[in-house]
N, C-alpha and C positions, 0 to 999 in steps of 0.2 A: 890667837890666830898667828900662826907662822907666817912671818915677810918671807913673799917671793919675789925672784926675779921679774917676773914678768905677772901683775895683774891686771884684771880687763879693768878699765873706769867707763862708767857708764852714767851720762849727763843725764838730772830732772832737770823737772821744772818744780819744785816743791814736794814731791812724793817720794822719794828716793829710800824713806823707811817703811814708806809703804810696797812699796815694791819689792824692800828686801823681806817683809815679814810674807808677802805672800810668793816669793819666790821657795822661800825655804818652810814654807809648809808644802808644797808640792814634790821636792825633791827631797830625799833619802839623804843621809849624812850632811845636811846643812844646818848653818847656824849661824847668826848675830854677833860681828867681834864687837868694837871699839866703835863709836859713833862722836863725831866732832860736832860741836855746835856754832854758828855763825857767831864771830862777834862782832862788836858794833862797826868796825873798822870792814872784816870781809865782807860785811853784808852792803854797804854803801860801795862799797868797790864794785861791784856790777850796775851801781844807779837807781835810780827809783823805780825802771821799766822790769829792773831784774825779781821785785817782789821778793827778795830777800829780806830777813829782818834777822835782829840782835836775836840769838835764842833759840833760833829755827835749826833746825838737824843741818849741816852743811857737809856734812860724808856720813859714809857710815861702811864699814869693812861688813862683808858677811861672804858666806862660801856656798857653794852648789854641789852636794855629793862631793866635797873636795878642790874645787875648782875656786878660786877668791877672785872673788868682786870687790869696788868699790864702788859706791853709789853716790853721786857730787849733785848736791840742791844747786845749782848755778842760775836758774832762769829760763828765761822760755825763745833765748836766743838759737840754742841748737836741739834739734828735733831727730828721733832715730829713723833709721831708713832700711830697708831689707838688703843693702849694699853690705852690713852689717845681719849676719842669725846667727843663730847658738843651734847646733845641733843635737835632736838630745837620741841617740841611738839604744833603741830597745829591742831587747829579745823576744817580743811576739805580741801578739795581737793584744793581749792584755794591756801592757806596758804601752803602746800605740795611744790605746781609748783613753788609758791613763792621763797620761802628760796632754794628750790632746782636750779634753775635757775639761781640764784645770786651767789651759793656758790659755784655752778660750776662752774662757768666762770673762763676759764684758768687752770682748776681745772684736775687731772688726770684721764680722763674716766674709765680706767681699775679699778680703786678703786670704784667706782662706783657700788654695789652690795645691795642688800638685804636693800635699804633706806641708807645706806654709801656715802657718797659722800665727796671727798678732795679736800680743795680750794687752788688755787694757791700759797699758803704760804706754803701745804704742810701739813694742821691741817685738822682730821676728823670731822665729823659733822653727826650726825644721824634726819636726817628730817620723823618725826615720826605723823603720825597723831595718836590722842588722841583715837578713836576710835579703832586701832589695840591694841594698848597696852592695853585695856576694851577686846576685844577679847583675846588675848594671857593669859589673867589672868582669862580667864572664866574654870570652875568644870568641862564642858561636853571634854573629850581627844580628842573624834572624832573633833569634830570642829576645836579645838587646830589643830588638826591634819591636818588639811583642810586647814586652814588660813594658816599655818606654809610652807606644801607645798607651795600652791599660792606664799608665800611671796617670797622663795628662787630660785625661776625664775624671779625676778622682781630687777631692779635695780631702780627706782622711784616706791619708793611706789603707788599703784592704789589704792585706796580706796574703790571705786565700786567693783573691782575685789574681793579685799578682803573681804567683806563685800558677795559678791555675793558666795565665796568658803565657811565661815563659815559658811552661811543661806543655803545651799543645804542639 
C-alpha cells in the first residue's frame, strides 16, 4: 500500500481487523495492507482497563475503493460519534440498497435517519446518491425545499421519491 499524506486512523476497541475485513468486502477496490501486532510493552501502555494484550492486531493499514485507513486496537477509551461519517456517494438506486444493506447489518436501526446509517462497529456512514446532492445544491429554494422535506421522513434514501418531490 502507498503512504499518503494524509490517512484517516480510526480507534477500536479490539476489532479493528474485523472491521477492516468487513469494510473491504463491501466496497470495490479494497484491500488488507501491513497489520502491526501489539507487543508486550504497547499493550501495557494503555493498562489493564485497555484490554490489550501481547499478540493482539494493534493497527492494521487497509483501503476503501482507494481511500487508506488505519485501524488502531487502542481500547475502549474513545468511542466513534456521527460528528465523524464517511460518505459513500452513489449513482443510483442500486448502489444506495447496496452500501446500505451491508453497512447495516448489525448496525443500530434507531441511527438510521435522513441516509445515516451505523454499522456495527459503531462508525457512521452517509449513503448518498449523487443525484440528491445535484438537487440540494440547485438556485430554485422551492425544490430545495421539496427534496429537503421528502428527505427528513426517509431513513434510506429513495431516489425516485426524491426526485419525484423536487420535479413537482
Amino acid at each position: 500500500m502507498e503512504l499518503q499524506k494524509i490517512t484517516t486512523c480510526l480507534w477500536y476497541n479490539g476489532n479493528a481487523e474485523a472491521a477492516a475485513k468487513f469494510y473491504c468486502d463491501i466496497f470495490p477496490n479494497s484491500r488488507i495492507g501491513r497489520i502491526a501486532y501489539h507487543s508486550k510493552e504497547s499493550a501495557a501502555a494503555g493498562g489493564p482497563e485497555s484490554g490489550m494484550k501481547e499478540g493482539m492486531v494493534m493497527t492494521i493499514e487497509f483501503s476503501l475503493n482507494g481511500h487508506p485507513f488505519l485501524g488502531l486496537n487502542g481500547g475502549p477509551f474513545f468511542k466513534f460519534s456521527e460528528a465523524v461519517s464517511f460518505v459513500v456517494n452513489c449513482k443510483d438506486q442500486a448502489e444506495v440498497d447496496h452500501y446500505w444493506n451491508k453497512l447495516s447489518e448489525g448496525g443500530d436501526p434507531k441511527a438510521q435517519i435522513c441516509g445515516w446509517v451505523k454499522d456495527k462497529f459503531g462508525m457512521s456512514w452517509q449513503v448518498v446518491p449523487t443525484a440528491f446532492t445535484d438537487m440540494m445544491a440547485s438556485n430554485d429554494k422551492e425544490k430545495v425545499a421539496k427534496v429537503t422535506k421528502a428527505m427528513l421522513e426517509m431513513k434510506k434514501l429513495d431516489l425516485a421519491k426524491l426526485e419525484k418531490a423536487f420535479n413537482r
